[in-house]
C-alpha positions in Angstrom: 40.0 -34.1 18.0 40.9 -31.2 16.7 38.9 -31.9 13.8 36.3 -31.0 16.1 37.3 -27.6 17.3 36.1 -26.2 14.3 33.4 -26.9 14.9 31.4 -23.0 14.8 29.3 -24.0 18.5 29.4 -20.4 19.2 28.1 -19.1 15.9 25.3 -21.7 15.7 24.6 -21.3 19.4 24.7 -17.6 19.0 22.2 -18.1 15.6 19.9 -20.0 17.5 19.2 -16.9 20.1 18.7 -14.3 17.5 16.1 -16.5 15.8 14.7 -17.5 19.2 13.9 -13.8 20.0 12.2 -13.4 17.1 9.6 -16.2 18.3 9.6 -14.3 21.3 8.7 -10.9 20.2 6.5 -12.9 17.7 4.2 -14.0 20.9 4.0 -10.7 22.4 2.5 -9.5 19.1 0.0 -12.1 18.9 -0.6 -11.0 22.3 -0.9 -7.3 21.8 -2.7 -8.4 18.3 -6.0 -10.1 20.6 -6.1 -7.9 23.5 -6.6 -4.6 21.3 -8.8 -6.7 19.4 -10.1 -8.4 22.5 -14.4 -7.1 21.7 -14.0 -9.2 18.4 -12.5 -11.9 19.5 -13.3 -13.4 22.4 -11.0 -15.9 24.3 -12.9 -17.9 27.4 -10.0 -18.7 29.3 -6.1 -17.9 29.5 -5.4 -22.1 28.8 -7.6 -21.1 26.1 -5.3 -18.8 24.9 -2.2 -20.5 25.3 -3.6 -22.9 22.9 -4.3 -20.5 20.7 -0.5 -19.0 20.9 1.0 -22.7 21.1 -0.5 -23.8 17.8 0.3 -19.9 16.3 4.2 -21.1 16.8 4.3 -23.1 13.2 3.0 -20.4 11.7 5.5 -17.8 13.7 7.9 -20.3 12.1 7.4 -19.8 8.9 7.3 -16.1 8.9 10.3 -15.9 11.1 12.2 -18.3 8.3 10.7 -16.4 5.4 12.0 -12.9 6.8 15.5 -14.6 8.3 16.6 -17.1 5.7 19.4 -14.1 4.2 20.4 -13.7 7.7 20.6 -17.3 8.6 22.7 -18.5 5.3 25.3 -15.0 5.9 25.4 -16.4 9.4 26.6 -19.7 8.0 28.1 -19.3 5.1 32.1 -19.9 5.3 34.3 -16.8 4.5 36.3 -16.8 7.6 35.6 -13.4 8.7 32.2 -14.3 10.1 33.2 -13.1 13.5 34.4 -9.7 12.9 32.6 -6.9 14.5 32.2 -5.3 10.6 30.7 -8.3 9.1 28.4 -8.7 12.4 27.4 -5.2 11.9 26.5 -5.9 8.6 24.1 -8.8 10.2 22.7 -6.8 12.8 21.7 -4.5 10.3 19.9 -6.8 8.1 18.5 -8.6 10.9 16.9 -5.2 12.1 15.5 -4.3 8.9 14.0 -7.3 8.1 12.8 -8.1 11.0 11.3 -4.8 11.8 9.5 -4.2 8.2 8.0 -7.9 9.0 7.3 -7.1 12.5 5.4 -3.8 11.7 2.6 -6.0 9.6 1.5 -7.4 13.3 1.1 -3.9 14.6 -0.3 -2.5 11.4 -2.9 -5.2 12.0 -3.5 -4.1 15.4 -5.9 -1.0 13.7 -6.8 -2.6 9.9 -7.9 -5.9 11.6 -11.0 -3.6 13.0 -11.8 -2.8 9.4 -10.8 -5.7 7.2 -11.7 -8.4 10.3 -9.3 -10.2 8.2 -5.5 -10.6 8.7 -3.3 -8.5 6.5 -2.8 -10.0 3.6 -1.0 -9.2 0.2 -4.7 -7.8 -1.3 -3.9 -4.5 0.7 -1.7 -3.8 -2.1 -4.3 -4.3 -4.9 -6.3 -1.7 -2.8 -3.5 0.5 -1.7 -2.3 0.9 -5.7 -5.3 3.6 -6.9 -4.8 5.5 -3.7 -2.4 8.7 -3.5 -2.9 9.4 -0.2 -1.5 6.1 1.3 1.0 7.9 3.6 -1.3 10.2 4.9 -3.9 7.4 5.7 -1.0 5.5 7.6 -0.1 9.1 9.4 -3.7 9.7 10.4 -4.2 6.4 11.3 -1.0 6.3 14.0 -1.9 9.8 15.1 -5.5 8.2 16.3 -3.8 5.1 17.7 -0.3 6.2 19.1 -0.4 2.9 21.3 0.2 0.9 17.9 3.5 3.1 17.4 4.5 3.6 20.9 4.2 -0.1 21.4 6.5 -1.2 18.3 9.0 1.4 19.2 9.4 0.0 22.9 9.5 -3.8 21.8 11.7 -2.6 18.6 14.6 -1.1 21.7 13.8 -4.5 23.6 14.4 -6.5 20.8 18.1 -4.8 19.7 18.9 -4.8 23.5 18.2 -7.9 24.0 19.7 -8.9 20.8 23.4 -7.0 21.8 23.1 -8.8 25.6 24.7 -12.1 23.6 27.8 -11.3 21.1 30.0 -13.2 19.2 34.2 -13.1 20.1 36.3 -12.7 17.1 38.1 -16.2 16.4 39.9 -17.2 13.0 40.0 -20.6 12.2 43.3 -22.4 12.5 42.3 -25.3 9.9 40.4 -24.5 6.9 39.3 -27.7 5.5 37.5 -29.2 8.9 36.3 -25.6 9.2 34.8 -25.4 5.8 33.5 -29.2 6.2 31.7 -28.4 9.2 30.2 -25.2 7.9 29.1 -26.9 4.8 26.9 -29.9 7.1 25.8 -27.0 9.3 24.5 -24.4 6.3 22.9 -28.7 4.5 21.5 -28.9 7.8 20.0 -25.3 8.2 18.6 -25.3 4.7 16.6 -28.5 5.3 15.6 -27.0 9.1 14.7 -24.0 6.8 12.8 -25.6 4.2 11.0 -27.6 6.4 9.9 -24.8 8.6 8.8 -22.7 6.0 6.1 -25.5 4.1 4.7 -26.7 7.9 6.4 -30.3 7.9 8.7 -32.5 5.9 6.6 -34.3 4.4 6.9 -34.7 1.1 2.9 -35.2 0.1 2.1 -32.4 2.1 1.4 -29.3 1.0 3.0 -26.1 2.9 0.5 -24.6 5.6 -1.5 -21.6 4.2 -4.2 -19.4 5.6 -7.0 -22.2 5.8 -4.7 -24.3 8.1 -5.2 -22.2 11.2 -8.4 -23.0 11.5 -7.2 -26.6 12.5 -6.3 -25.8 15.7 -9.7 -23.9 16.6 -13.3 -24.5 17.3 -14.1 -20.8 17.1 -13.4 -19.7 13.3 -12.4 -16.1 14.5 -9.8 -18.1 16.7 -8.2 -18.7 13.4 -6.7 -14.6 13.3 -5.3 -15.1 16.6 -3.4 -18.7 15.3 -1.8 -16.5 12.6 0.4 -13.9 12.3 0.3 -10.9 9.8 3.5 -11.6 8.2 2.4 -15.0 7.8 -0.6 -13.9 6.0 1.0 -11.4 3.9 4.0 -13.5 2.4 1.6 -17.0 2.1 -0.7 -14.6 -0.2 1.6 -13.3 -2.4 1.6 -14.3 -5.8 -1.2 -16.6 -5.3 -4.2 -17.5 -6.6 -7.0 -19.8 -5.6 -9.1 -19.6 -8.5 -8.6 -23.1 -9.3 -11.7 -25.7 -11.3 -13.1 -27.6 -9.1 -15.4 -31.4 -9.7 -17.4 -31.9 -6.9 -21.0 -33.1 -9.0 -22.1 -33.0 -12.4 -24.0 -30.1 -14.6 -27.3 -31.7 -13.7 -27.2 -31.3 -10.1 -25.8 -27.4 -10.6 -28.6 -26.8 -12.9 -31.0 -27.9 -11.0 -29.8 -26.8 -7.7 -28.0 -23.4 -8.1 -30.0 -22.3 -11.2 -26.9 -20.1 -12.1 -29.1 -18.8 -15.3 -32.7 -16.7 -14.8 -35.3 -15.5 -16.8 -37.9 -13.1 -15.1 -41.3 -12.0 -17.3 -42.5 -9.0 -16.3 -44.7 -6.8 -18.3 -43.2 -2.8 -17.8 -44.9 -0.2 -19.9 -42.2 2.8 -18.8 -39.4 1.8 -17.8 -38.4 3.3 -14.1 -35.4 4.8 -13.5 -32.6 3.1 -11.1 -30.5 4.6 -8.9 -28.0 2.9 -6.3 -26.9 4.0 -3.5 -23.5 2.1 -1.8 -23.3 3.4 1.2 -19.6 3.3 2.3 -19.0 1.1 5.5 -23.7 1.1 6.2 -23.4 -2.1 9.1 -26.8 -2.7 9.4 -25.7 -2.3 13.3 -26.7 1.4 12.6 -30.0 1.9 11.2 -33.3 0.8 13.4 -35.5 0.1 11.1 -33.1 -3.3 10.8 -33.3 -3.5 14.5 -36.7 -3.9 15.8 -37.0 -7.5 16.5 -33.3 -7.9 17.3 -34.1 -7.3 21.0 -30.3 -5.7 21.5 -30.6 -4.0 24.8 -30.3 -0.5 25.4 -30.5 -0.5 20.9 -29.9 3.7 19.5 -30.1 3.8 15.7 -27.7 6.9 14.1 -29.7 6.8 10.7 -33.4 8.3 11.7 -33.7 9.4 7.4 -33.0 5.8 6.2 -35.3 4.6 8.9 -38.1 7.0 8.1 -37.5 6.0 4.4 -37.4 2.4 5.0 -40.9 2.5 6.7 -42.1 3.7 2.8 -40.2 0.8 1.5 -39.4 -3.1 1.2 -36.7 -3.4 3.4 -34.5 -6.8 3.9 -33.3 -6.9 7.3 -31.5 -10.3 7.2 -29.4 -9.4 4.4 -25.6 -10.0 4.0 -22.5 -8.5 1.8 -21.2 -10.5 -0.2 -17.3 -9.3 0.3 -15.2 -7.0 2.8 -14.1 -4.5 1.3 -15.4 -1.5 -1.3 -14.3 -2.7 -4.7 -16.1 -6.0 -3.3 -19.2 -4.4 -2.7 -19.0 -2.8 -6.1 -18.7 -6.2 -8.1 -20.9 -7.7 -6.0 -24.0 -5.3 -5.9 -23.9 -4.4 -9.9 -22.5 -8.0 -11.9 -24.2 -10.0 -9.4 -20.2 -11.5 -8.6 -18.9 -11.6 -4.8 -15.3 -11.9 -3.5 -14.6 -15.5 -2.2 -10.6 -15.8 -0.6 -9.4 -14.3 -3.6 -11.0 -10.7 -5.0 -12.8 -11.6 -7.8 -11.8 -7.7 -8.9 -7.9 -8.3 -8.3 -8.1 -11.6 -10.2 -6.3 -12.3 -13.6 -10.4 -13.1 -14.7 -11.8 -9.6 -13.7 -11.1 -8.5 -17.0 -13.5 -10.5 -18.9 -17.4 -9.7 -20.4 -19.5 -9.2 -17.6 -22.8 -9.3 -17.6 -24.6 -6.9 -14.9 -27.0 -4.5 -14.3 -25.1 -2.1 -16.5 -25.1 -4.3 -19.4 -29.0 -5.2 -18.9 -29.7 -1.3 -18.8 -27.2 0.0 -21.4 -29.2 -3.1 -23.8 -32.2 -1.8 -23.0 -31.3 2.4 -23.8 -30.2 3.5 -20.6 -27.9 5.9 -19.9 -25.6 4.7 -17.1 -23.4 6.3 -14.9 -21.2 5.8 -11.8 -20.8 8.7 -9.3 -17.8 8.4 -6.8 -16.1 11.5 -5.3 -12.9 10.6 -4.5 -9.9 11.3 -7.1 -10.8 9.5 -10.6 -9.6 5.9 -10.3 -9.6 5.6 -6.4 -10.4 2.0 -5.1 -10.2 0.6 -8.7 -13.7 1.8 -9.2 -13.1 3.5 -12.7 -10.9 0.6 -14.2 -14.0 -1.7 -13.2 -16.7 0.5 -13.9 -15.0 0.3 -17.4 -15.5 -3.2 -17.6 -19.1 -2.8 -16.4 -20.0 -0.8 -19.4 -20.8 2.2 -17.6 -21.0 5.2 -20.4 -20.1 7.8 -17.9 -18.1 7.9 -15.1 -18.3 11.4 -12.7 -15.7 12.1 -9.8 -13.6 14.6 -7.9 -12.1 15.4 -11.2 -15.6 16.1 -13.0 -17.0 17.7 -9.9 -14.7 20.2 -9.9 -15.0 22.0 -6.6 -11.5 20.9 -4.6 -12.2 23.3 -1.6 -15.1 20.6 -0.8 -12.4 17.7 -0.5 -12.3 16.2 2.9 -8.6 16.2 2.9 -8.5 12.6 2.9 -10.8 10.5 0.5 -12.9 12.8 -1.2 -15.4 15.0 -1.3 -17.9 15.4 1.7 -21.7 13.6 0.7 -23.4 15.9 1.6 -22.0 18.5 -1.6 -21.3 15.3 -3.4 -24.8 14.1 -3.5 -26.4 17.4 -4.1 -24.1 17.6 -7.4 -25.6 13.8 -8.0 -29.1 14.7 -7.5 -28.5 17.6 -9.8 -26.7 16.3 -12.8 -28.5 12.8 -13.3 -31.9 12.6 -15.6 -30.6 14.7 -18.4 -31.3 11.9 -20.6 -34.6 9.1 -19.6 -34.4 6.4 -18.7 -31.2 6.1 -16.4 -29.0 3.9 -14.4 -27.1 6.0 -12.1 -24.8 4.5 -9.1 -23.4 6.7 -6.2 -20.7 5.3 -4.1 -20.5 7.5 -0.7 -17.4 8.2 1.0 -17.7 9.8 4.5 -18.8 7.0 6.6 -15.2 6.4 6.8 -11.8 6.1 8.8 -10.4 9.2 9.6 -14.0 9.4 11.2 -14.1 12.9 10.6 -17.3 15.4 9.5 -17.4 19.0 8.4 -16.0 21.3 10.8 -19.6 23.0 10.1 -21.2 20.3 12.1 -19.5 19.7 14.7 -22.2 19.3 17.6 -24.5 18.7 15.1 -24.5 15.2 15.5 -24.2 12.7 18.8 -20.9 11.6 19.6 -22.6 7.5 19.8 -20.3 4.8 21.6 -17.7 4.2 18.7 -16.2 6.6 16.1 -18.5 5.4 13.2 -21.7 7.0 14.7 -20.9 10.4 14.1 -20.2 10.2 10.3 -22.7 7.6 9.4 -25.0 9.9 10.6 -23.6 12.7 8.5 -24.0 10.6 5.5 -27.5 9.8 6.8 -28.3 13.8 7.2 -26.6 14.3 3.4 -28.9 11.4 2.2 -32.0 13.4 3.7 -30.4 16.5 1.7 -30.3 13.9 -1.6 -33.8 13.5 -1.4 -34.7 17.1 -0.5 -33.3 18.2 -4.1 -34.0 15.1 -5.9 -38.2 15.4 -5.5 -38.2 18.5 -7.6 -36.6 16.7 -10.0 -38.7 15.7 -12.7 -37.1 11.8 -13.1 -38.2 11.5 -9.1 -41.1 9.7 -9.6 -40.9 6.9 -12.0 -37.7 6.2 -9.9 -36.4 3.2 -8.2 -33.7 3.5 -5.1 -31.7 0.5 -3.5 -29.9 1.6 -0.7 -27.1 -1.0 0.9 -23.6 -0.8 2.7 -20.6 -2.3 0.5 -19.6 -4.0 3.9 -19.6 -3.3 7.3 -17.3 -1.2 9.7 -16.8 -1.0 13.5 -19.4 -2.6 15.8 -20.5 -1.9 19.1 -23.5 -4.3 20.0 -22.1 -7.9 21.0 -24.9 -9.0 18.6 -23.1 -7.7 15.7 -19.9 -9.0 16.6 -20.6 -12.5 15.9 -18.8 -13.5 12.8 -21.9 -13.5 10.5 -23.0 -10.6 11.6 -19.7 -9.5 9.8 -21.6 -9.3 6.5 -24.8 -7.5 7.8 -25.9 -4.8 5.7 -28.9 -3.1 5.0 -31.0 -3.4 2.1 -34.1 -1.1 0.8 -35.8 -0.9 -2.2 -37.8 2.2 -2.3 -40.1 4.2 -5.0 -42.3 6.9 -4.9 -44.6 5.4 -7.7 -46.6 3.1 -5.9 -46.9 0.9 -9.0 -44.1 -0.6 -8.2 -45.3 -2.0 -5.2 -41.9 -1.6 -3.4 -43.5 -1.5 0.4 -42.9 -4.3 3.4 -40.2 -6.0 5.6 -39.3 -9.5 4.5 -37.7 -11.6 6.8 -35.8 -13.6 4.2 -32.2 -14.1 3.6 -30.7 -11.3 0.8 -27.1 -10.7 -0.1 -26.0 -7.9 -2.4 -25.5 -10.1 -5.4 -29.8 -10.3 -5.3 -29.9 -6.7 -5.8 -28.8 -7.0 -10.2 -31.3 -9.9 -10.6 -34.1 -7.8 -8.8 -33.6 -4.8 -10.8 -33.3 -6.6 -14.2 -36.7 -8.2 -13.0 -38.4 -4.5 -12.5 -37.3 -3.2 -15.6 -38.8 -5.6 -17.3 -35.3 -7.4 -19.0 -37.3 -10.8 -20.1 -34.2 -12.2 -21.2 -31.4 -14.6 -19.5 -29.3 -13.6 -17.0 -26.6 -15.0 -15.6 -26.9 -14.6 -11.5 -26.3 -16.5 -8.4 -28.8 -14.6 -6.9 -32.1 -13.9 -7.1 -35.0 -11.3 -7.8 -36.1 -10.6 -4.4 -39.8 -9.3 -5.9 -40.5 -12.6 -8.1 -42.9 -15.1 -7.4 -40.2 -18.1 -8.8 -39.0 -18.5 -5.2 -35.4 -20.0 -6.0 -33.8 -21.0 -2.7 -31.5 -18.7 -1.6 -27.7 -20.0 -1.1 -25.8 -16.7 0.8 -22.0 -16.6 -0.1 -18.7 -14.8 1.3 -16.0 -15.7 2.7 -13.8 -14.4 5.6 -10.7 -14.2 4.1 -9.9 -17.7 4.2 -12.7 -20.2 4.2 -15.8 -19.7 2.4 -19.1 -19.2 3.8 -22.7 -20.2 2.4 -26.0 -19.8 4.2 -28.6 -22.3 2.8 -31.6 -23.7 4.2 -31.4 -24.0 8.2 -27.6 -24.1 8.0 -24.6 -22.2 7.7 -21.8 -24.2 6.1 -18.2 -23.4 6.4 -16.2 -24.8 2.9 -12.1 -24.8 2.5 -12.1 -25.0 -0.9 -12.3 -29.2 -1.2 -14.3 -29.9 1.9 -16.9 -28.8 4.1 -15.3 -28.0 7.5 -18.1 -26.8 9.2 -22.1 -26.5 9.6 -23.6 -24.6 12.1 -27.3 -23.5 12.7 -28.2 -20.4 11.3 -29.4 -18.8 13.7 -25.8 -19.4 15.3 -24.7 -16.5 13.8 -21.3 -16.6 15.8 -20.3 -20.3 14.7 -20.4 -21.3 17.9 -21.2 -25.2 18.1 -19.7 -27.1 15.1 -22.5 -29.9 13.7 -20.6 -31.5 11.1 -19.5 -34.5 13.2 -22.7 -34.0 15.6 -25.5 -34.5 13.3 -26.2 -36.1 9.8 -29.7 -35.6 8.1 -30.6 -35.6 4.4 -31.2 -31.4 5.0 -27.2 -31.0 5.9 -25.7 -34.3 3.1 -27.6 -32.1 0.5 -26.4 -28.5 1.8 -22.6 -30.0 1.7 -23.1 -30.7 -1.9 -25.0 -27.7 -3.1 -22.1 -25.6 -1.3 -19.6 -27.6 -3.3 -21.6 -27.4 -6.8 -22.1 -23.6 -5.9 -18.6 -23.1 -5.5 -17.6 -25.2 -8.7 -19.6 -23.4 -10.9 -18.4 -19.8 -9.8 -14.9 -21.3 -10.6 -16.0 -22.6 -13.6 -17.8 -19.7 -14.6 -15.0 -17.4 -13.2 -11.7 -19.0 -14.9 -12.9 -19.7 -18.3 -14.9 -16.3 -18.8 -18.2 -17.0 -18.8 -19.7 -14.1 -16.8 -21.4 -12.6 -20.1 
């Protein structure tokens, strides 16, 4: 018996509490995590919820194992003086850091869900690597939501008090070798627990849970952020990469269904100019002219110049981004490439030939330049600019003029795109892309116009009417220029920002951006509203249409002013599953299979017809997803872009 009596009951005991809070203070996260993001994701009931919560705990385990698995083995691990208060210090200390780094991500998530309307994830840090002004983003950010730091600094003193309620007495063992055997089948026993709690299950053929699991346990996708947890997210995306070949059907069927190559004739005796506008965070929530026939009660637009301007142009007001975040929009827009789980532009493959709108106009004597006014490599847009061909690249270094920095990101639009109006044109014909900055979290305008502008219902309609009024101001100086004329303008958002409408929160709605073409030369015939489906990735096929490039490109869009009327197939994804829009359906695609199809017009996923319906329409859809998707990997991983 006495064998037995060393037996560690109250360190395992003990163990087993300080991993148990952790689950505990886990929940209250996920909690705190949907009600500040209650408008965007909407719960029915609190059963409802519950489920949500009870599902969430496999993926609370594997965070809380990931963070915990040092703590748990020095717990363990036999060296006698375990139960001193030194070496338990020692523990409380790690346990504290750990835990509280990991346990920041949730609240972290509270505010960047609202932005990324994706979980944290280990991307951040692709986008947080060209920014020097990280710590004063996170500083502004908390000083605009002190409820995020207030409420991790309460639950933080809960946690240690909570955690110093249950302590262990110091005892030495009495008989090493049955105290060593037992702590050597409780540490085997731990590491298995351990093992098997971090990959989901213990079964061998099964692979551990990632990101794409969540959605399981929902029949709501957006349910899917409540079943994880940020530190899940994070630590499953490290290191990863799901750009992996895929066959799902054979080059015939891609061919003839995707049409990944295009050839557009078009007879162009002077070739226009082309300028591109990527409005930083444009929903197309904002703008009216996208709103007439949306019939959202109580509707007030905060762009009246891009409406007035889209009433003298072909505007696109079902039209979709193909990515969430900037450097997204930028890949997406100008090499015709969108973002699927993985950022095509912090992929291993980003660095390849591309062929884009750049390369169609630097081939055909353009001069091309990219236009951003933040600090020179901000948001990874010089690096890929570079790969883009662009021969000149103009920011806050080349502009020159710090006093107009916002303090923040960059310099205001409105001096920005006066400068960009000004110094374009010096050589004919000419590419030139502007990437604006103010529409932006801090939310913040020139102190010079405060009052200027309506307050609106959330902090995005004051600025994106700023960058509205700075457009108006573009335009103002650019007419007595003499490129103006023989120009051509596309105007679009590189992804969405806060919504207010319920319309707009529906997770399609997500994507919605706006989308004009506009040209004072009426020969380009550039006037209308058509009702189709566009994406940003149309917008390098169109233009190498207008300029007249009557050679192959390689695009998975499609020129939005041909007569070859190509069916369009709308692609993103939401972070975890991808998303394609083709026909009358939406489909919903994990990478191997196709886990959901919806209507289209149920632009918030609501009711789930894959197991409801089956019609030759929706058997074809599944498989032109799947070819679509195999060819971008294809095309991707082996560098075949050019």
């Amino acid at each position: 018996m006495k064998f037995f009596k060393e037996f560690r009951k109250q360190e395992v005991l003990v163990l087993f509490y300080r991993i148990f809070l952790a689950y505990v203070f886990y929940q209250i996260a996920r909690l705190l995590f949907w009600y500040f993001n209650k408008d965007l994701i909407k719960v029915d009931s609190v059963s409802d919820y519950f489920n949500l919560a009870f599902h969430g705990t496999a993926f609370d385990t594997t965070a809380i194992l990931y963070v915990n698995a040092l703590f748990i083995l020095l717990s363990l691990v036999p060296i006698i003086i375990n139960t001193k208060k030194g070496y338990q210090k020692i523990l409380f200390w790690l346990y504290f850091i750990t835990n509280g780094i990991a346990y920041a991500m949730n609240f972290g998530d509270f505010i960047y869900y609202r932005f990324a309307q994706a979980r944290l994830t280990s991307t951040a840090f692709d986008v947080a690597k060209h920014e020097s002004n990280v710590f004063k983003v996170f500083t502004v950010s908390i000083g605009q939501h002190p409820f995020v730091l207030i409420w991790f600094i309460v639950l933080m003193g809960l946690w240690v008090f909570l955690y110093k309620k249950v302590k262990i007495t110091e005892r030495k063992p009495l008989q090493l070798i049955p105290y060593f055997i037992w702590s050597v089948l409780v540490v085997c026993a731990a590491a298995v627990l351990v093992v098997g709690g971090i990959r989901g299950d213990f079964k061998h053929s099964t692979r551990p849970i990632n990101l794409v699991d969540a959605n399981r346990f929902v029949t709501n996708p957006l349910h899917g952020n409540i079943v994880l947890n940020s530190t899940f997210s994070f630590f499953r995306t490290l290191g990863t990469n799901n750009f992996k070949e895929v066959h799902f059907v054979d080059q015939k069927f891609i061919d003839d269904n995707i049409h990944p190559y295009k050839m557009y004739e078009r007879n162009v005796e002077s070739r226009p100019n082309i300028v591109i506008f990527i409005v930083e965070s444009f929903g197309r929530e904002y703008s009216g002219a996208f709103n007439k026939d949306k019939n959202i009660k109580d509707y007030v637009s905060y762009t009246p110049f891009i409406d007035s301007l889209a009433g003298q142009s072909l505007i696109f007001p079902n039209t979709f981004a193909n990515g969430r975040q900037s450097i997204h929009g930028m890949s997406s827009v100008l090499a015709g490439v969108p973002s699927l789980t993985d950022a095509f532009t912090s992929s291993p493959y980003s660095n390849q030939k591309i062929q884009s709108i750049v390369s169609v106009c630097n081939e055909l004597g353009y001069d091309t330049s990219f236009y951003h006014g933040a600090p020179n490599g901000s948001m990874g847009f010089l690096g890929f600019g570079n790969i883009l061909g662009f021969k000149h690249y103009f920011g806050k270094t080349e502009y020159n003029h710090d006093e107009d920095f916002d303090g923040m990101w960059a310099i205001w639009d409105e001096p920005f795109l006066q400068y960009f109006a000004r110094n374009v044109g010096k050589t004919q014909p000419f590419m030139a892309t502007v990437f604006t900055a103010s529409s932006h979290h801090p939310f913040k305008i020139p102190q010079k116009y405060n009052g200027k502008f309506k307050k609106g219902k959330i902090d995005m309609h004051e600025p994106i009417q700023y960058t509205d009024y700075s457009i108006k101001k573009y335009f103002e100086t650019a007419k007595k220029q003499p490129w103006y004329n023989n120009t051509i303008f596309v105007f679009t958002g590189d992804h969405t920002n806060e919504v207010y409408y319920p319309e707009y929160e529906k997770i399609m709605n997500r994507f919605a951006v706006p989308l004009i073409f506009y040209s004072p030369n009426p020969a380009y015939q550039l006037k209308g509203v058509n009702q189709e489906e566009a994406q940003q990735i149309d917008i390098y096929p169109t233009l190498a249409d207008l300029i007249g490039y009557n050679k192959k490109i390689r695009s998975w869009g499609r020129s939005l002013v041909s007569d070859k009327k190509d069916l369009p197939i709308i692609a993103n994804s939401d972070g975890t599953v991808e998303q394609f829009i083709i026909g009358n359906y939406t489909y919903r695609f994990d990478g191997k299979n196709v886990v959901g199809v919806y209507d289209k017009t149920d632009l918030g996923l609501e009711t789930n017809l894959l197991d409801k319906i089956k019609t030759p329409e929706i058997e074809k859809g599944k498989q032109i997803a799947k070819a679509w998707y195999q060819d971008y990997m294809n095309k991707v991983i082996n560098r075949k872009l050019n």
